[in-house]
N, C-alpha and C positions, 0 to 999 in steps of 0.2 A: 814749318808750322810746329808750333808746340804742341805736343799730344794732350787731349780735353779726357784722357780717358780709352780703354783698349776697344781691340775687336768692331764690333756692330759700330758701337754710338762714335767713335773714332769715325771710320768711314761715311755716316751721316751725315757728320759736322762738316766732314772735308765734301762728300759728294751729292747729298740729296740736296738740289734748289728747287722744290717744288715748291710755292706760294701756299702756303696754308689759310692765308687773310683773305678772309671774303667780304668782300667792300660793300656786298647787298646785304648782308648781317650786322655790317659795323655802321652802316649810315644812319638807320633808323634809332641803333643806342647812343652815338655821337657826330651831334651834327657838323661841328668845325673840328677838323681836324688837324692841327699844325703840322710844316711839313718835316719830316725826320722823327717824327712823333713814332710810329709804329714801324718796324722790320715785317718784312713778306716771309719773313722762314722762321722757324721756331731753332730753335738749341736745344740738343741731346745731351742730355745728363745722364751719367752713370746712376744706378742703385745707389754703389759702394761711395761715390763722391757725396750724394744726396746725405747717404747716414754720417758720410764722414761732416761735413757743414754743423751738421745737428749736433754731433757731438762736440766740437769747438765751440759753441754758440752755446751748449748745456756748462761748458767749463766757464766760459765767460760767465756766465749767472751764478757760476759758483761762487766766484773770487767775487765777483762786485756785492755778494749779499755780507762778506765779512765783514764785520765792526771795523776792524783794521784796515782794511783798503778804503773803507768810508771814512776815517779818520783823517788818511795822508791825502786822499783827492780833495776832498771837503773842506780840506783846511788851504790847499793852495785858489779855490775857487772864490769867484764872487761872492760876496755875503748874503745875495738872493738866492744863491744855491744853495743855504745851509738851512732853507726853509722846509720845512716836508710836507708836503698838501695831499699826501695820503694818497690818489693817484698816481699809476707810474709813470704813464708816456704813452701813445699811441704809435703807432707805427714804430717801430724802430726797425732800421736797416742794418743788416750785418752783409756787407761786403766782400767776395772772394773773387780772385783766381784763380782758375782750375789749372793749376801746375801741372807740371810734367810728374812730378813726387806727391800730388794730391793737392786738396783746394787748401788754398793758402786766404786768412783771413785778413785785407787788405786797410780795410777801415768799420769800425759802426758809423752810423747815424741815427739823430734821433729824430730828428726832423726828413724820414723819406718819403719823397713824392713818390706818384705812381702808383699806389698798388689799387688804387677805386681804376685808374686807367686801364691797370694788367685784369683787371676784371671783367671790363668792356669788352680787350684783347679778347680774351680767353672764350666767350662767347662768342665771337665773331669769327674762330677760326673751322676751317673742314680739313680732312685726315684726307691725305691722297693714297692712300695704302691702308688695308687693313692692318699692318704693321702697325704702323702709326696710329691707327685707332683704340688699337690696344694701348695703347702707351697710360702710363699716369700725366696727369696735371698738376698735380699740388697734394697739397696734405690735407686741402677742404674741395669739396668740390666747387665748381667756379658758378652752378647754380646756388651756392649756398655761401659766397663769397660776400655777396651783400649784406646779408643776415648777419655774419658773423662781428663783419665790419661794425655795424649799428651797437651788438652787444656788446661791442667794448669800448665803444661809448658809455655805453648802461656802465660796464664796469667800472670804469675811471668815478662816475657820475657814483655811485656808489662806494668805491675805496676814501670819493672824498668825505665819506659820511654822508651824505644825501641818501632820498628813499625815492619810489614813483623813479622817476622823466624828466631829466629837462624842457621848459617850457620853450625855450628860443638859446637857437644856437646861432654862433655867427663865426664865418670861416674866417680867420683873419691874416692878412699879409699885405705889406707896402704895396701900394698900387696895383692891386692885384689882378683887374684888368688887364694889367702891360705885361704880365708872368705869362711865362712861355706856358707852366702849365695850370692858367686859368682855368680850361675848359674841365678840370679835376673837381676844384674848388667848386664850380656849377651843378657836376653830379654829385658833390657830396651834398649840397644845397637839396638839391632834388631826392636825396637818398633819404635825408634826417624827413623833410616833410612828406616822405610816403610811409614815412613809421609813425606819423601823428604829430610831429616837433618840427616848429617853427625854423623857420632857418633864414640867415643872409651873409651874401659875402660882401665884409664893410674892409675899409683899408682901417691901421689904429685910429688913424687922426677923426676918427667918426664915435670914436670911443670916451664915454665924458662916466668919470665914478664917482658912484653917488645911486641914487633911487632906481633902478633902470630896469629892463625885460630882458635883459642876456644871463643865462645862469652856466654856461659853456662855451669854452671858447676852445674851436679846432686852430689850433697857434703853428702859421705857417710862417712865423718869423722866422730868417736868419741871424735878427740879433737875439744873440741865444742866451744872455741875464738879463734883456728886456732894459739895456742900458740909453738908451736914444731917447730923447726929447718926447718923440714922437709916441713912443711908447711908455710913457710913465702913467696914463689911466690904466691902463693893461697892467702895468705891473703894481700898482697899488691896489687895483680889485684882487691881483691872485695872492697877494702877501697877508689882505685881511681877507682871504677868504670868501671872500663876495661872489668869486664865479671861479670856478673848474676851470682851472689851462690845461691844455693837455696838446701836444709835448710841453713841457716846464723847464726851467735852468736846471733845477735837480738833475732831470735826468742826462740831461745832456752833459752834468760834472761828469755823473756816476760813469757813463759810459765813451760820450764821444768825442771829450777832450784827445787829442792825440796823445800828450802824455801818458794818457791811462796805457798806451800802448808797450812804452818802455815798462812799467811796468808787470804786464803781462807778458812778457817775455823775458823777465829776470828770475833767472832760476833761484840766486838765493832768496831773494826777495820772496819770492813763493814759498822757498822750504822756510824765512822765516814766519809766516804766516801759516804757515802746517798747513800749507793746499797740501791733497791725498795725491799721491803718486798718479794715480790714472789722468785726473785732469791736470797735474802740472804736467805729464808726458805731453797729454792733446792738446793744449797751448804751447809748447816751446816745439811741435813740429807742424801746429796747424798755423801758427802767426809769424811771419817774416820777423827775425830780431829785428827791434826798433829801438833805439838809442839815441839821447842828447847830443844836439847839433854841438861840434867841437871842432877849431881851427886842424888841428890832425885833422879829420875826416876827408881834408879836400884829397890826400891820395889816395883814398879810398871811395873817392863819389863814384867813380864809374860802375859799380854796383850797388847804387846807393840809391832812392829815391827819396824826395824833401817833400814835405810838408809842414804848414804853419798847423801848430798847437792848438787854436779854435777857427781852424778855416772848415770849409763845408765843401762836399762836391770836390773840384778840382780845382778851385781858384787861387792862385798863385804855391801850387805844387809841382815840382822841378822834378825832371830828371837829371841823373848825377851826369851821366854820359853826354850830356845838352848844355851842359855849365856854363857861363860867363863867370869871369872874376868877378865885374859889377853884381851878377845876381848873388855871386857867394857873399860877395859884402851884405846885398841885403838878408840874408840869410843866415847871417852872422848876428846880425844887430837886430834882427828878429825872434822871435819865440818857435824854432821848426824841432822838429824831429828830424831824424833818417833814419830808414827803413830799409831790408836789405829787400832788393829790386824783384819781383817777381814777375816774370811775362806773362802775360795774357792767352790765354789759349784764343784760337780765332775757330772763325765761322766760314764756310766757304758759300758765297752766294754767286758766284758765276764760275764759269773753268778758269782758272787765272785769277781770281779776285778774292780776297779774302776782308774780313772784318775782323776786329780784338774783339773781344767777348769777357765779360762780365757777370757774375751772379748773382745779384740780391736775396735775401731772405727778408721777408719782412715778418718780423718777432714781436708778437707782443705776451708779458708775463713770462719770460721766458718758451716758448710756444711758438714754430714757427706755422704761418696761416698760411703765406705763398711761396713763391721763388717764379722769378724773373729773370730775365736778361736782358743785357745793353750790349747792344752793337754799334761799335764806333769806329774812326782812324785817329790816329793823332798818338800825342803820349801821355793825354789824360782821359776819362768819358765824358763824352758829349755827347749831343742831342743837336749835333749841327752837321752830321754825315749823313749823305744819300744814299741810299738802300741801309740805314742801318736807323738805331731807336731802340724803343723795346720790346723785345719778343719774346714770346710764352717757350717756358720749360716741359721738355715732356721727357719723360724718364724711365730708362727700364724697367 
């Protein structure tokens, strides 16, 4: 096992499988639950990993407010991205591994699910120990996780210049019924109309611009410059302005193109842009090097991880040590990065049995609100392991 962290929460991770999910607290706030959706055990995080996260995630906001990093991302990006709608993005995800040498920042997203779900989580769990009761939860309490959620709403709705409320909001994503996590999309529906604002989840193709009652839209698309047929009402309301997107192309340039990654891990690149020593340190030890896919590399994949430049999640992200020459080919003739490889710290949920383990932060304004984790097997995360999902962080 790779060590998640010393002492106490070391031995936690590897030893305590007490169920924390109480399924008579979790039914009445979520009636269908998918399966592999929630983990039965939480994940112990250190203090010292907790501030460390914060701090790589403070350095990341540092570099992407520069003129000059907006410059060179902005100018390789879609031309929908060089709009600026005054909002930043909702949810964004900052991604780690809790290394064996500290959490390692794996990937952003601007588009992350789950955190209305980790909320439900978080409320639905009991402490089997007073140890454990003591524990922290997040950096908001998870009774006041709703609230905070809806305010930056407000906020968005306001940076776009707006005043008051959105009158009608609508959750949007390709058929969004058949999304694994629909039932998110539902309580956000339900969360907007207990704060007075109308709400529905429409798939785009219900979207027509022009006269209409949506002045917000919670944008749960993967096509991330809103390039698709399907979505050109969407992207002609949020270019003239017509309705608040939030997540937007922008921020997804700013932040979670994979490129940005190289990057932020090029020391000179950094000194020539006068980042301040403290945040180029905690980026070039908190971010795996990340580097432009190049035919040399292939002797080098076996500590390598591959990802595509605007993929999401894990889909078609290789490991180097798993290689086919076919997939190097397409990986070649592709748009990827490589990454150097960080392991997973795991979970112990039975004697003998273990999970990989993942950490989310979900950031908004630079600010993190939660942190989560993803229990999976495999060599990317998923949401398709038994006894594993998402599970609540509790922290020294």
């Amino acid at each position: 096992m790779v060590r998640a962290g010393g002492g106490v929460i070391d031995a936690l991770n590897r030893d305590c499988f007490c169920s924390t999910l109480d399924q008579a607290r979790l039914q009445p706030l979520l009636d269908d639950v998918p399966p592999n959706l929630f983990a039965e055990l939480p994940v112990f995080v250190s203090r010292a990993q907790v501030d460390a996260m914060a701090r790589v995630i403070a350095a990341v906001e540092e570099v992407v407010a520069l003129p000059a990093y907006r410059d060179v991302v902005l100018a390789r990006a879609p031309e929908v991205a060089r709009f600026d709608p005054g909002a930043l993005g909702v949810f964004s995800g900052y991604d780690f591994h809790l290394g064996a040498e500290g959490p390692r920042l794996i990937e952003i997203n601007t588009n992350a699910g789950g955190a209305l779900l980790n909320a439900v989580l978080g409320r639905a769990q009991r402490a089997c120990c007073p140890e454990m009761e003591a524990m922290a939860r997040g950096p908001i309490p998870v009774e006041e996780l709703e609230q905070a959620f809806f305010d930056m709403f407000v906020a968005e709705w306001r940076r776009a210049g707006r005043s008051g409320l959105p009158r009608r909001v609508a959750i949007v994503d390709d058929a969004p019924e058949a999304q694994f996590l629909y039932p998110e999309f539902v309580l956000f529906a339900e969360l907007f109309r207990r704060f007075g604002v109308e709400a529905a989840v429409l798939p785009p193709e219900k979207l027509a611009f022009g006269e209409g009652g949506i002045d917000l839209v919670y944008n749960r698309l993967t096509d991330f410059s809103l390039e698709a047929p399907a979505h050109a009402a969407l992207r002609a309301a949020y270019l003239a302005g017509a309705a608040v997107v939030t997540p937007h192309p922008r921020a997804h340039a700013l932040y979670a193109d994979k490129r940005n990654l190289v990057l932020l891990t090029d020391e000179a690149q950094l000194r020539a842009w006068q980042v301040n020593d403290t945040a180029m340190r905690t980026l070039l030890a908190g971010i795996p090097r990340t580097r432009p896919v190049t035919e040399e590399l292939w002797a080098e994949r076996r500590r390598l991880f591959f990802k595509p430049a605007a993929g999401h999640g894990s889909r078609a992200a290789y490991r180097g040590d798993k290689l086919t020459r076919r997939v190097w080919g397409e990986i070649l003739s592709g748009e990827y990065v490589a990454q150097d490889f960080v392991p997973p710290s795991e979970r112990g949920i039975a004697a003998g049995t273990s999970l990989k383990v993942d950490v989310r932060n979900y950031v908004y304004a630079g600010n993190v609100q939660l942190l989560a984790a993803r229990l999976y097997q495999g060599q990317t995360t998923n949401m398709r392991t038994p006894g594993g999902g998402f599970a609540p962080v509790l922290t020294s």
